[in-house]
C-alpha positions as CSV (number, residue, x, y, z in Angstrom):
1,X,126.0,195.6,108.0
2,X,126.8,194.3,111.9
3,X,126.1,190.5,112.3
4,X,123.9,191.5,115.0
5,X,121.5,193.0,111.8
6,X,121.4,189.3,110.7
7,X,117.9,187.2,110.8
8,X,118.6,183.9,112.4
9,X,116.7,181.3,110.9
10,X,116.0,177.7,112.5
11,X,114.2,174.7,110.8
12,X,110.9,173.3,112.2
13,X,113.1,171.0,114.8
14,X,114.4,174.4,116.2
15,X,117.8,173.6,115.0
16,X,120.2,176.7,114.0
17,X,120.7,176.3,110.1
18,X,122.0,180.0,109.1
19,X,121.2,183.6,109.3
20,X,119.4,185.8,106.8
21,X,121.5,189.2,105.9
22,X,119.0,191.8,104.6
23,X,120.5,193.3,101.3
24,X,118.7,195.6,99.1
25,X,114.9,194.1,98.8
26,X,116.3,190.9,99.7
27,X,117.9,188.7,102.3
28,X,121.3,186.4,101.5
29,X,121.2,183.1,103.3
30,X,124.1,183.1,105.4
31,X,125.5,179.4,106.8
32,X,126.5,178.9,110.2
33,X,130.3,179.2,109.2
34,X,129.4,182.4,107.5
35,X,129.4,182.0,104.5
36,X,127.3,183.5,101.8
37,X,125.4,180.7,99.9
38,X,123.5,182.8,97.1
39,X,123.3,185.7,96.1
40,X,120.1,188.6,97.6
41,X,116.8,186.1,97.3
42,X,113.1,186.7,98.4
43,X,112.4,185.6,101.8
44,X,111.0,182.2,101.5
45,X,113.6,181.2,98.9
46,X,116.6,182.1,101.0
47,X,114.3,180.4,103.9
48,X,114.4,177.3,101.7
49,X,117.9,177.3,100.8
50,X,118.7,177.5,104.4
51,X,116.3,174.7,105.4
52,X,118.1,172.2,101.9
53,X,121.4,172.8,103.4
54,X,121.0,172.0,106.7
55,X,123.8,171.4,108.9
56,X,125.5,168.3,107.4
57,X,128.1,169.8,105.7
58,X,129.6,170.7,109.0
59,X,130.6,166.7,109.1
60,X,132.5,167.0,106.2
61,X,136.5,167.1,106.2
62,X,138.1,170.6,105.4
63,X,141.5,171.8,104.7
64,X,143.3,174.2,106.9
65,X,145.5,176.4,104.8
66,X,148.5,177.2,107.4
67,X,150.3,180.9,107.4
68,X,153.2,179.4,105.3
69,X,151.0,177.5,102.8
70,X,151.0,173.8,103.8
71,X,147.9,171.9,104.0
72,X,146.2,170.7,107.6
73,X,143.3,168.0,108.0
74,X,140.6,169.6,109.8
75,X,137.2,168.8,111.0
76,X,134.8,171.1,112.7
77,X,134.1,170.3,116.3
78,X,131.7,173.4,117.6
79,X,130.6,175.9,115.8
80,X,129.1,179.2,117.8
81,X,128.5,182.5,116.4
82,X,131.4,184.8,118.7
83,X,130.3,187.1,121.3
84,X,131.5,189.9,119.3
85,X,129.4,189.1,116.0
């Protein structure tokens, strides 16, 4: 399935919090990095998971993994769904 399939779903301040992927008879909650966070749900659960997570964890430090393996300090700056997706 194309990105553009994909719900977006925005918590009652209007904020961006993920996307819902259809899948099967359900939807998977999709964060704004993209990531699956549970498996196929019913609407409002996957609506709920979304709204729980919010965005904080876009705050927290990551670890770039480099082509040759070593380890780079990151943190996210913007985060936009590309004009391609």
């Amino acid at each position: 399935m194309h990105r553009r399939d994909w719900i977006e779903h925005r918590r009652a301040d209007g904020e961006r919090v993920g996307w819902m992927r259809p899948e099967g008879d359900g939807f998977v909650p999709v964060d704004l990095l993209g990531r699956d966070r549970a498996p196929a749900l019913d609407w409002l659960s996957a609506e709920e998971l979304l709204d729980e997570l919010g965005i904080g964890y876009l705050a927290e430090p990551y670890v770039l993994e480099r082509a040759d393996g070593a380890p780079c300090g990151c943190a996210s700056s913007r985060c936009r769904r590309s004009a391609s997706g």
